[in-house]
Every structure is written in structure tokens, then in C-alpha cells.
C-alpha positions as CSV (number, residue, x, y, z in Angstrom):
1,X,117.9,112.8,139.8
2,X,119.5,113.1,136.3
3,X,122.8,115.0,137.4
4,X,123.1,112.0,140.1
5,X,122.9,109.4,137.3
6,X,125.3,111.3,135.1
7,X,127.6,111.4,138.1
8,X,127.4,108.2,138.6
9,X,128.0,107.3,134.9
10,X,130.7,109.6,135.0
11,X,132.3,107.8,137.9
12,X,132.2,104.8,136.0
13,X,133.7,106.4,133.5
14,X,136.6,107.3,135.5
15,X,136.9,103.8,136.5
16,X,137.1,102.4,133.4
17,X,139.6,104.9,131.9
18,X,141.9,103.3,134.9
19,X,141.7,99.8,133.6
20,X,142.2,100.7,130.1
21,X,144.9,103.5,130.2
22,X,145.5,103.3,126.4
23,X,141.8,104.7,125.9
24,X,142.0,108.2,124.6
25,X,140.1,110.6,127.2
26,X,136.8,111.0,127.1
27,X,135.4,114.9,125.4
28,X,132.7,117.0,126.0
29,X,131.3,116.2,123.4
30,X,131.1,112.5,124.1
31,X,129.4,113.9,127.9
32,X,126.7,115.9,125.8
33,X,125.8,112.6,123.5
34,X,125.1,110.3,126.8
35,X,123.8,112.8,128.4
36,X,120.9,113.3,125.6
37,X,120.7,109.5,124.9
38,X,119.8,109.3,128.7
39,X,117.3,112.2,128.7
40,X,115.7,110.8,125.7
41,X,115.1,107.2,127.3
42,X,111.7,108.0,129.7
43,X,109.2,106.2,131.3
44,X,107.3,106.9,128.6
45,X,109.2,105.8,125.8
46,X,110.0,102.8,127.7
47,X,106.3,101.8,127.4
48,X,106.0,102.7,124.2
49,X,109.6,100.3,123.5
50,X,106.7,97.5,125.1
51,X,104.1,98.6,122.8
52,X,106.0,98.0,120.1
53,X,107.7,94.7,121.8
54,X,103.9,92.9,121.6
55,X,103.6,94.5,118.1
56,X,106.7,92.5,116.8
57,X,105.3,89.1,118.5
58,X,102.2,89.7,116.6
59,X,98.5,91.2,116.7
60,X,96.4,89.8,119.7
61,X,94.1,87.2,118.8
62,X,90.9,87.7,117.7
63,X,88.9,86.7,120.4
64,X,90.5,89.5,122.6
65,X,89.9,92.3,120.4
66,X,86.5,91.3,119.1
67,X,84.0,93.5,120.7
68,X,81.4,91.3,119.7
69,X,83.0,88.7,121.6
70,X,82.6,91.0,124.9
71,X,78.9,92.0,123.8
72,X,77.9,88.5,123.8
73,X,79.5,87.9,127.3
74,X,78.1,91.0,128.7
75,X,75.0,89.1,130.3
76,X,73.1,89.5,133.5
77,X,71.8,86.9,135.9
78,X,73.1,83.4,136.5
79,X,75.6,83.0,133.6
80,X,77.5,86.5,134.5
81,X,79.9,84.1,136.7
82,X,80.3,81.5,134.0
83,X,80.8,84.1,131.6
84,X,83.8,85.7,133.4
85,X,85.1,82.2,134.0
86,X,84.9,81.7,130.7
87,X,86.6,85.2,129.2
88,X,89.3,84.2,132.1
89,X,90.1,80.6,130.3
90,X,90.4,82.3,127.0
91,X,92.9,84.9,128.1
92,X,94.9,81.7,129.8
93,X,94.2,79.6,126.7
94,X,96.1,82.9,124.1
95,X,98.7,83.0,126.7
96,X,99.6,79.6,127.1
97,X,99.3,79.4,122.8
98,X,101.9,81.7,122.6
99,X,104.4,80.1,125.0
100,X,103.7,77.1,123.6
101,X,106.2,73.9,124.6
102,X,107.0,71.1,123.0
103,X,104.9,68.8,123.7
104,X,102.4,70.8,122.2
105,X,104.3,71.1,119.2
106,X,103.4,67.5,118.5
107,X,99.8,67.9,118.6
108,X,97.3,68.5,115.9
109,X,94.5,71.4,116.5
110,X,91.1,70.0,115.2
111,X,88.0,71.9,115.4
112,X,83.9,70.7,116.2
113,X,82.1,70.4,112.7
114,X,79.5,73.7,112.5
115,X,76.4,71.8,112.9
116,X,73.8,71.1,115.2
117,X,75.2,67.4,115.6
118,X,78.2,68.9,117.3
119,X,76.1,70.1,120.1
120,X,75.5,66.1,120.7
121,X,79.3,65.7,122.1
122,X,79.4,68.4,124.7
123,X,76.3,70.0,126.2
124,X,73.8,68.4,128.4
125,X,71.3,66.3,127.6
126,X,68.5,68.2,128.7
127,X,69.4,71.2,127.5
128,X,68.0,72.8,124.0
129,X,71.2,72.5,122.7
130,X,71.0,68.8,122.5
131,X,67.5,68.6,122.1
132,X,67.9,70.5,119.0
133,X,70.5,68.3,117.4
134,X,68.3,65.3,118.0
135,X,65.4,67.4,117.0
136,X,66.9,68.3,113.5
137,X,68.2,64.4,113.4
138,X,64.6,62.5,113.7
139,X,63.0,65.8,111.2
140,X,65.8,64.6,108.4
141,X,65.4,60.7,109.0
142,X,61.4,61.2,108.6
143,X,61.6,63.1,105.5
144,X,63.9,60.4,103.8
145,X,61.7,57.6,105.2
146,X,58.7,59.5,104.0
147,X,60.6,60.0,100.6
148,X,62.0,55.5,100.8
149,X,57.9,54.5,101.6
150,X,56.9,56.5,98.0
151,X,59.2,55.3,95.6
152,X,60.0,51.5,96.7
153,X,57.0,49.5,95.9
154,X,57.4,46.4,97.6
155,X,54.3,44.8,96.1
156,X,56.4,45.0,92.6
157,X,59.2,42.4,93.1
158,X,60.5,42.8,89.4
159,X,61.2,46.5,89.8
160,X,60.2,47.7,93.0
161,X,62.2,51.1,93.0
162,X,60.6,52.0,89.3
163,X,63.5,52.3,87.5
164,X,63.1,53.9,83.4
165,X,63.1,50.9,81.0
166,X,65.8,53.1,79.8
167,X,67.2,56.6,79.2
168,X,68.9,58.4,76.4
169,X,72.3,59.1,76.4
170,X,72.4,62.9,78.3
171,X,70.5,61.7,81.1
172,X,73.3,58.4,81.1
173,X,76.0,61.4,81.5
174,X,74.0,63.1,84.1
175,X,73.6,60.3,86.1
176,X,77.5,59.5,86.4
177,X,77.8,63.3,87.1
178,X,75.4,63.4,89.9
179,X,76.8,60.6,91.2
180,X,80.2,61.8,91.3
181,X,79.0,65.2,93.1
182,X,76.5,63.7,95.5
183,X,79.6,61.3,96.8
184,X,82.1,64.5,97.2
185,X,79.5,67.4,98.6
186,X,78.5,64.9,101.4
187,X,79.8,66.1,104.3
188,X,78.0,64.5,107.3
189,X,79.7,61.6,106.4
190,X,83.0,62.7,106.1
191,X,82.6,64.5,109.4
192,X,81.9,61.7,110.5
193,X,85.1,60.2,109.2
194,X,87.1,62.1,110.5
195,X,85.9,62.9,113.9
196,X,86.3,58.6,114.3
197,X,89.7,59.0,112.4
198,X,90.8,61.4,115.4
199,X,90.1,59.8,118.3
200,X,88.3,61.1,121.5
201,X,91.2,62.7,123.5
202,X,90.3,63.0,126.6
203,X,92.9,65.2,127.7
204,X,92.0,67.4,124.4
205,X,88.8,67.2,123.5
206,X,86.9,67.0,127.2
207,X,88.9,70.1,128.4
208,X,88.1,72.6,125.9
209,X,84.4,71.4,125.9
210,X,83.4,70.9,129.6
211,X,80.6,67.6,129.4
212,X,82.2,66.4,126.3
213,X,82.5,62.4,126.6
214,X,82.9,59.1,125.1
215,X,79.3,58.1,124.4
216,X,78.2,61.6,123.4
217,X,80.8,61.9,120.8
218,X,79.8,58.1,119.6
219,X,76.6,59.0,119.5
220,X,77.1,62.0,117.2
221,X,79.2,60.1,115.1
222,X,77.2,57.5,114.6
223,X,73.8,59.7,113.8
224,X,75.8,61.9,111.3
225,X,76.9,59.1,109.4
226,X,73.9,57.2,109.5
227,X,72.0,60.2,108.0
228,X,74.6,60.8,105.7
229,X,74.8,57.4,104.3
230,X,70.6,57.1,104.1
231,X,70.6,60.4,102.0
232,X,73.3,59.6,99.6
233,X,71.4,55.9,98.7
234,X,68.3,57.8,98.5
235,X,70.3,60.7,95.9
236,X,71.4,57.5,94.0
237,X,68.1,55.8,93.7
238,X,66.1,59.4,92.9
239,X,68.9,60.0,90.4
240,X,68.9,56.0,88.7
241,X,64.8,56.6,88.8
242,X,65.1,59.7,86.5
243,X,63.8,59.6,83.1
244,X,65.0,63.1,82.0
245,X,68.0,65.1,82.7
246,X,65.4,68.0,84.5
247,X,64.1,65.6,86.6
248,X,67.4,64.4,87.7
249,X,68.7,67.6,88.8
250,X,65.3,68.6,90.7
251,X,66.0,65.0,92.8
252,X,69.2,65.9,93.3
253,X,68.8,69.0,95.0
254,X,65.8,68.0,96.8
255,X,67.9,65.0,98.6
256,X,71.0,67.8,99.1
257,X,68.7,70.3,100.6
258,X,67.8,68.2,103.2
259,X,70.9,67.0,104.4
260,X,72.2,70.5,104.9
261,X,69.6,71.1,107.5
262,X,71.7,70.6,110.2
263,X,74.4,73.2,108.5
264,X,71.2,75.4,108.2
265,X,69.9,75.4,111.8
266,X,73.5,76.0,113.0
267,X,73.3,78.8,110.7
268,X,70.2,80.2,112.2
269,X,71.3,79.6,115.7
270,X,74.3,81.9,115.4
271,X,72.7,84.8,114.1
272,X,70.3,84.7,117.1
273,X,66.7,83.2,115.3
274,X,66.9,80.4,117.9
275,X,67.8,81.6,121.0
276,X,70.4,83.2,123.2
277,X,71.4,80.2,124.6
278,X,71.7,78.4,121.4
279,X,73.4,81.5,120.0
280,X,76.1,81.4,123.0
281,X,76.9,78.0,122.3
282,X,77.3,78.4,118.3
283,X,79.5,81.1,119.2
284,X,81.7,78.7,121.6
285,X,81.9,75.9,119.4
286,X,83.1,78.2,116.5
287,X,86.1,80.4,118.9
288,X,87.2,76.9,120.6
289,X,89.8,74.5,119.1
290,X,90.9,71.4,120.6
291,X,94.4,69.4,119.8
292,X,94.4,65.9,119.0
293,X,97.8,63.7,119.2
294,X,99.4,63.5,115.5
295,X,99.9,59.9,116.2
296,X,96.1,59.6,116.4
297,X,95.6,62.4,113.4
298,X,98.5,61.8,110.9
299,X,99.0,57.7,111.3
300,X,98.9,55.5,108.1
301,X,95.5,53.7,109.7
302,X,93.9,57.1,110.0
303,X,94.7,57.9,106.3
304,X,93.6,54.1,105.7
305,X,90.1,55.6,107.2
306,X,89.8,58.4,104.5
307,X,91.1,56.5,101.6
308,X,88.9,53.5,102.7
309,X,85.9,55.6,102.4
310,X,86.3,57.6,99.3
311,X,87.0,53.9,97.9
312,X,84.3,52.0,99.1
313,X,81.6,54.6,98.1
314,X,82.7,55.1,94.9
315,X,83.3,51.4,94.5
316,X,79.9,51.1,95.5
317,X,77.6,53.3,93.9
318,X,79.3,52.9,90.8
319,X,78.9,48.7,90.8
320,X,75.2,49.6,91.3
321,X,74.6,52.1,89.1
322,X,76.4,49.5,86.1
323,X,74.5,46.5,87.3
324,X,71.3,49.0,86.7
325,X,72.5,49.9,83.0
326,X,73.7,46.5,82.0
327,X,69.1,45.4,83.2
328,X,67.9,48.7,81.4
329,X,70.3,47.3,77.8
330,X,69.4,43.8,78.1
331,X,65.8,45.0,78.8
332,X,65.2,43.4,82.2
333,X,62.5,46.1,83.4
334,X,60.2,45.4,80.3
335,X,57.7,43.2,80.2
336,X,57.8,40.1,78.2
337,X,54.4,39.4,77.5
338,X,51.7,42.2,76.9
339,X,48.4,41.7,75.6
340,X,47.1,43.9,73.1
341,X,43.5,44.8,71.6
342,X,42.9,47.1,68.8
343,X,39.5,48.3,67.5
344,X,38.3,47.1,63.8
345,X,35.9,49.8,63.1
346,X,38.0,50.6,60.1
347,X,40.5,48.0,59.5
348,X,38.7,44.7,59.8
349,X,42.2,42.8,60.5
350,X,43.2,44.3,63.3
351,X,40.8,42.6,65.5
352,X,42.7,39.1,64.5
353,X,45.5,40.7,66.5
354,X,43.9,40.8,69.6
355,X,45.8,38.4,72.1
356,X,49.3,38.1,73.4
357,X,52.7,39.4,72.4
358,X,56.0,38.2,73.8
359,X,59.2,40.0,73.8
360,X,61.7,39.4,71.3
361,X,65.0,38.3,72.7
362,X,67.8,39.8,70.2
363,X,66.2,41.6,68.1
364,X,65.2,45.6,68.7
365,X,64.8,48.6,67.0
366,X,66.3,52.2,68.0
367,X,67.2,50.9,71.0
368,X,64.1,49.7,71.7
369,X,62.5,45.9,72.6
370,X,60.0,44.4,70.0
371,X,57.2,41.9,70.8
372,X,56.2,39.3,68.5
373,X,52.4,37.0,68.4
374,X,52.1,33.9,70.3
375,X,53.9,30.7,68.6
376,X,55.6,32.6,65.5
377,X,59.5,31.8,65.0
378,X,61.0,34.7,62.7
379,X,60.3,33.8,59.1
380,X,57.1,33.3,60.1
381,X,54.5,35.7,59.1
382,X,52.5,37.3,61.6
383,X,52.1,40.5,63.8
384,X,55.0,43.0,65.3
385,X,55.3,45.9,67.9
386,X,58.2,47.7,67.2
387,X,59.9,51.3,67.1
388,X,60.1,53.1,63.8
389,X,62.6,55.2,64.7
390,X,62.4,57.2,61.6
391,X,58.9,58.6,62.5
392,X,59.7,58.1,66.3
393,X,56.2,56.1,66.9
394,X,55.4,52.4,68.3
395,X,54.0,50.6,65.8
396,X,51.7,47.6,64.5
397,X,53.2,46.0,61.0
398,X,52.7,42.4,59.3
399,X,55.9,40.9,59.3
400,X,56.3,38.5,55.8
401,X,57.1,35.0,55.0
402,X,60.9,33.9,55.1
403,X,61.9,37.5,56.1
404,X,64.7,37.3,58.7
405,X,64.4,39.3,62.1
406,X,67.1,42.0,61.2
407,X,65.1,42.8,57.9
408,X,61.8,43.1,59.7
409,X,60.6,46.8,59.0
410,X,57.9,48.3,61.4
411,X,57.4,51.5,59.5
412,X,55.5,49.9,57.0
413,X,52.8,49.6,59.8
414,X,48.6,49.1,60.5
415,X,48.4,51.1,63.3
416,X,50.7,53.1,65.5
417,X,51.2,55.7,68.0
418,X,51.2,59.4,68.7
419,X,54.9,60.6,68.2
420,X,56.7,59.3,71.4
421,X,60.6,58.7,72.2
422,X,59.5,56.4,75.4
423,X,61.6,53.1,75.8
424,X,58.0,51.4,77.0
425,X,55.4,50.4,74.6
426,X,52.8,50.3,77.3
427,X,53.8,54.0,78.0
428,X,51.8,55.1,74.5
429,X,48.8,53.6,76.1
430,X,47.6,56.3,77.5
431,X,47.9,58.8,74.0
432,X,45.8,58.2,70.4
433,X,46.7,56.0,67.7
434,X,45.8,55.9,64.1
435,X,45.6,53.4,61.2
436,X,45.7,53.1,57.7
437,X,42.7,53.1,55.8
438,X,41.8,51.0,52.6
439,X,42.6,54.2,50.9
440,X,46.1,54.5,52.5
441,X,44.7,57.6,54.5
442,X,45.2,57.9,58.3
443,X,42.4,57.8,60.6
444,X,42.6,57.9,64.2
445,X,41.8,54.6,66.0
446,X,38.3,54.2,67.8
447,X,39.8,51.7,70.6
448,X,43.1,50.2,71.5
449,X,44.3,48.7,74.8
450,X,47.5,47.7,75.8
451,X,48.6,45.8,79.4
452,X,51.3,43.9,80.8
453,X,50.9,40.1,81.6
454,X,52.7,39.1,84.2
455,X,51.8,37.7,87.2
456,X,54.7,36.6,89.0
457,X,55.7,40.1,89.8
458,X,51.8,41.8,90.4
459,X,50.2,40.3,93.9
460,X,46.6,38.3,93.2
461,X,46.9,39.1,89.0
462,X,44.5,35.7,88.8
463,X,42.5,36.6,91.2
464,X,40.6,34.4,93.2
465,X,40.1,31.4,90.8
466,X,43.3,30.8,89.5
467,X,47.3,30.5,90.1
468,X,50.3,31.5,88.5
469,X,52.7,29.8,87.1
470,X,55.9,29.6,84.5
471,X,55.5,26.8,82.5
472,X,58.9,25.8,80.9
473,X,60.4,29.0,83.1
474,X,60.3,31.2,80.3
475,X,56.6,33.2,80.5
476,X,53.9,33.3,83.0
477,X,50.3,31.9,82.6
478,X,47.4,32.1,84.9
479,X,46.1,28.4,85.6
480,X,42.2,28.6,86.0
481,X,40.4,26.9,88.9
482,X,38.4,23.9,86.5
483,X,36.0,23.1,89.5
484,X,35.1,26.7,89.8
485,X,34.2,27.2,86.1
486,X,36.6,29.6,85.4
487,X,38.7,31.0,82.5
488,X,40.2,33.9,80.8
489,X,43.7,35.3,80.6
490,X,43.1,36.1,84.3
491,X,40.3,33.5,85.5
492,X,37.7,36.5,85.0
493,X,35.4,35.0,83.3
494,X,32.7,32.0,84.5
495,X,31.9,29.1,81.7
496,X,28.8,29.3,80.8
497,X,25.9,26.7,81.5
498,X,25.9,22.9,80.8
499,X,22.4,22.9,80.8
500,X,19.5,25.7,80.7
501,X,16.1,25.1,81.2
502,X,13.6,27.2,80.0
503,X,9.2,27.5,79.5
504,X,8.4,25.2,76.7
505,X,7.8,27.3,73.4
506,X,4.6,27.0,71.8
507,X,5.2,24.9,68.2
508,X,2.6,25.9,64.6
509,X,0.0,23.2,65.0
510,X,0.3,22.8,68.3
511,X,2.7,21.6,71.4
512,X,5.1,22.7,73.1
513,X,9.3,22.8,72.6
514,X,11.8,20.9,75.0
515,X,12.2,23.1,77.9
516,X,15.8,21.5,79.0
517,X,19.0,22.5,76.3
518,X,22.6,20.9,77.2
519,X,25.9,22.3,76.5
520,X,27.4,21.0,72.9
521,X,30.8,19.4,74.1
522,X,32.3,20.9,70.3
């Protein structure tokens, strides 16, 4: 077979030396070198010339040489067809990428998010697949209404999240932090965002992932960012709640934890914990990628979307959270009037002070609101609660005649606190004071009670017998029920008896006292 291909060569040869006479002959020589370059070129370096033509191309994709890929298709029973079918389209699909046209060209490839609401666009609705993703949905939305119901007090309509009074300056810097992080790590959102910002193709979309259609992938877009957006208010109000930069972070990661669950079950579906089924479709949705038109993907209205949210979140949180500082500074969250009682066991003038205080309007101490006695303008003399910031204790002092508020000095106190850096005076209630004794000693303070009086923001604080109102809109007052016979600070209390009627004493020499005794009128 080789001597007829040489002779044929070498008739060609010939030929060619006809046409071209001025060609020098050819030699032996030359005969010997195409002879071996012919010998050397056999079937079987021909295939290795193809081997090494697919090298050049490029390495086969991943899904091909990925025997895990084949071990999870290697099934028996009713999927083996489907699974063929599928291993089939996946070849086609590597083919057709590599002889890609032009058309193609101009198309973005997108993958599905790697979470359980994924599973919501394409598989059916009976299946575990989408059972799961709803499953996971509802378990995050109870948690955070759980978590809403405990901190909103509805019942408290001056500060019905519980907001600190105020916070030192670390926590202020943690909070902006926080904020900042939770708005950027949020993902179900942005997923969210950009699934909407893409379009549903179906000529894309709908053919990688058989069952894939329009309400499906509404409906995962609008649970993912509705859980999202509840779990990044909730972040914001557990952070803004926070009284110390610990507590902070705990709420933070609490509120982050569970809005990864869905990332998390994914997780555990792939590596098998949930399910075969649920691991063969984790698997899918990861391999698969889809193309989306970059009209749809790369337009100035789809980068209006991304911008648009970044802005709007930011823009919000960040009003709220300054509308919340500006309160805790101008002391919104205190309240104005607290009544006060303090034992006189030791200090006979102490239990003069015993009535209400109302909140001073400018003037404070280490940051901190004071609260002055009923009726007293400030050269007045007359009782004071205030910081002392130099001891870092709440304090009772005597303010002096003709003294001006800013020279007002509450470490010269009566009584005061245990050592405490709270904002809130009624916070101290709860831990002993002391008081000066006659001979300037300390003693600790039999009895001392402190509460807030306000009843338009507690439900029923007159209880039964009275009403609450603001006279002259600046501070409440429970008005007593005069038919009823009540009074008090809080209509507790029942007047006593116009007239009481009693046995008639027995008088020396005889007769018997007035049984009947009226009420003196002064």
C-alpha cells in the first residue's frame, strides 16, 4: 500500500517537473525524506494530531469530566430515563457553547440564586422541593413576627419599641456600623433585585429550567424580598434598642442568622441531609446557567433598579436612625414628671420632698435631664434630681436662692444613688441609696421610691375613678371622679366620711356623748 502511494507521488512528481522545467531534478535524497515523512504520518498519529486538536480548543467542561456528576446520575428506577435525557441535553448544551453564534454573543449568562427560594421558580408545586422553600419562608417570617410581638409594645404610645433614653458615644458608632453592614450583607433582597432587574426570558430562563414560569418566579421574588426587607427593619430596630455595644452585636447576629436560613438549608440539601431528590435538584440548579438579553441586563433602567435600591435603603435607615438621636438629645423618651418619696428615718427633710418633679427643659448635667419640684422657676430655692457626673450617681440636692440654672450643683446632695452611668433616673430605682447624716456621714437610705407620672402614654393610669388630661398641654394630671369620692395622684384613694356615727360614750357624772360627728369643712 505504501510503495503504491509513493508511486503515485512520484508520478506526480514527474508531472510537475513537466510544467515547471526550470525546477532542478528531484535526488534521492529528497525520495528518502517524503518517503519517511509519509511512514511517519499513521493512523495513529493522526488521532493523536486530534487529541491534541481538542487540547488547543480547551479542557472539556466540567460537567463532562466530573465523575461525581455521573455518580449522581447513576440512579435506578423511574428517573434513569430522565437522567439520560438529561446527561444528553448537557452534552448538546457544551457543544452548542462552543460553537456559539452571534446572536448568542449578545446575551448575558445569569445564574439561579443558591437558596431554597430558587426552587419556587422551577419545580412543581407539589413536590418537596417547593414545599421546602415555602417551608423555610413561613419558619423565617414566624420567628421575626415572634421577635416584632416582644419588642413593640403597642400599649406604650410614647415609645412603644423601647428605645435607650440614650447611649454613650461607642454604642452611637456601633450603631452607624451595624447599620452600614446589615444594608450591604443582605442578600435576599438584592437577589431579589436583580432577578426583577433581569427579566423572566422565556426563551432563557423556561428552557434551561423545565416548569419555570411567570408567576413562580413572581412569587419567589416577591417572598425573598419581603423577608429580606422585614429582617433588615427588625436588625435596625434590635440595633437602635441597644443600650450597650455587646448587646448590639448579639441582635445583630441573631437577626443575620436567621435570614441565612435559606442559604443554610440549600447548604444541607446539597450535601445529601435532606434527601436525594432535594440533593439532585441543588445539584441542577448549581451546573445550569441561563442567558438573559443584555438589553434586559445591561440597560440604564436596570442599573436605575440597583442604584435605586442601595439609595433608598440607605436614605432610609439612616433618616430614621437621625430622627431617633435627634428624641434621645432633646430627651423625648424621658419622662417629664416623676414622683418621688424618700424615707426620713434619718434626715427629717427629706420627707418634705415627697411629691412631683417635672423635667427641666434646657438645663442638664453630663448629658443627662434634671427634674425640678412643682411651681419653682430657677432662682428659686427648692429640690433637684440631677447627675453628678463627677461621682457618676443621681442625686437629691437643695438648690439656693437667686442661683441661676447653669450654677446649680447636684454634687452637694441629700441623698443619691448607687454608682450608675444610666441616662434614666427611674433606672436607679431598683438599686440602694444613701444620705447624709447630721454628722456628714453616709448612711444607706431605709425607703425611697421613684415612678413615672404620665398618663397619656400608660392605658387606665387613673384607673376607674378618674381621667386624664393635659391641662395647658404641657404635663398630665389625673382628674378625680368628685361624685365618686375620689382622690390621689391616681384617684386611689376614697375621701373619707362626712359623717360617722358611733355608741354614745359614757361622760364622769353621768350621760352619754353625741353619737353623730360631721366632717370639718377646713
Amino acid at each position: 500500500m505504501q510503495e503504491r502511494n509513493i508511486l503515485n507521488m512520484n508520478i506526480d512528481t514527474e508531472n510537475q517537473r513537466q510544467l515547471l522545467p526550470d525546477d532542478p531534478p528531484p535526488t534521492a535524497t529528497a525520495a528518502e525524506d517524503l518517503t519517511s515523512n509519509f511512514a511517519l504520518s499513521t493512523p495513529q498519529d493522526r488521532a493523536a494530531e486530534d487529541d491534541a486538536s481538542v487540547l488547543e480548543e480547551g479542557p472539556l467542561p466540567a460537567s463532562i469530566g466530573d465523575d461525581d456528576y455521573y455518580d449522581e446520575k447513576i440512579s435506578t428506577g423511574d428517573d434513569e430515563e430522565g437522567d439520560i435525557d438529561d446527561i444528553i441535553k448537557r452534552l448538546h448544551s457544551d457543544d452548542t457553547t462552543m460553537t456559539q453564534s452571534t446572536s448568542e454573543r449578545d446575551m448575558a449568562e445569569r445564574e439561579l440564586p443558591q437558596d431554597t427560594f430558587s426552587f419556587l421558580i422551577y419545580t412543581n408545586v407539589y413536590s418537596p422541593c417547593f414545599l421546602c422553600g415555602i417551608m423555610v419562608f413561613l419558619f423565617q417570617m414566624g420567628i421575626y413576627v415572634v421577635l416584632a410581638n416582644d419588642i413593640i409594645n403597642v400599649d406604650n404610645k410614647k415609645n412603644p419599641v423601647g428605645f435607650p433614653f440614650n447611649v454613650s458615644i461607642p454604642v452611637r458608632i456601633s450603631e452607624v456600623l451595624a447599620i452600614l453592614i446589615s444594608i450591604i450583607a443582605q442578600e435576599d433582597v438584592r437577589k431579589a433585585i436583580c432577578l426583577y432587574r433581569d427579566g423572566f426570558d422565556k426563551g432563557g430562563l423556561s428552557t434551561v429550567f423545565k416548569g419555570a414560569t411567570l408567576w413562580k418566579w413572581t412569587l419567589s421574588i416577591v417572598l425573598r424580598a419581603s423577608e429580606g426587607l422585614l429582617g433588615l427593619t427588625l436588625t435596625f430596630l434590635l440595633v437602635m434598642r441597644s443600650k450597650a455595644v455587646l448587646d448590639l452585636l448579639l441582635n445583630f447576629s441573631a437577626i443575620y442568622f436567621v435570614t441565612e436560613l435559606d442559604d443554610m438549608v440549600f447548604g444541607l440539601a446539597s450535601e445529601g441531609f435532606l434527601g436525594r431528590k432535594l440533593k439532585k435538584e441543588t445539584k441542577r440548579l448549581s451546573r445550569n446557567s441561563y442567558f438573559v438579553s443584555h438589553e434586559c441586563a445591561n440597560s440604564k433602567s436596570a442599573m436605575m433598579v440597583i442604584i435605586g435600591y442601595y439609595v433608598v435603603l440607605f436614605a432610609s435607615f439612616f433618616v430614621g436612625w437621625e430622627i431617633i438621636y435627634r428624641r434621645q438629645r432633646n430627651g423625648n423618651y424621658l419622662c417629664t414628671q416623676i414622683f418621688s418619696q424618700f424615707g426620713d428615718d434619718i434626715v427629717p427633710m427629706l420627707g418634705t420632698f415627697t411629691g412631683l418633679f417635672y423635667k427641666h427643659e434646657t438645663q442638664k448635667f453630663g448629658d443627662r435631664a434634671s427634674y425640678r419640684g412643682t411651681d419653682l422657676s430657677d432662682q428659686e430655692k427648692g429640690p433637684l434630681l440631677a447627675y453628678c457626673e463627677d461621682e457618676t450617681r443621681w442625686t437629691l440636692s437643695l438648690t439656693e436662692d437667686g442661683v441661676e440654672a447653669n450654677k446649680w450643683d447636684p454634687c452637694n446632695w441629700l441623698a443619691a444613688s448607687s454608682e450608675s452611668k444610666a441616662f434614666d433616673l427611674l433606672a436607679t430605682t431598683s438599686f440602694p441609696w444613701v444620705t447624709k447624716a447630721p454628722t456628714n456621714r453616709v448612711a444607706p437610705l431605709t425607703h425611697h421610691f421613684l415612678m413615672c407620672y404620665e398618663c397619656t402614654h400608660v392605658a387606665n393610669f387613673c384607673g376607674d375613678y378618674g381621667s386624664c388630661v393635659k391641662p395647658g398641654k404641657k404635663y398630665d394630671q389625673c382628674i378625680c371622679n368628685k361624685e365618686e369620692g375620689r382622690y390621689g395622684l391616681r384617684c386611689e384613694y376614697s375621701e373619707p366620711c362626712q359623717v360617722v356615727e358611733a355608741e354614745g360614750f359614757s361622760k364622769e357624772g353621768g350621760g352619754l356623748f353625741t353619737s353623730k360627728y360631721y366632717r370639718l369643712e377646713n
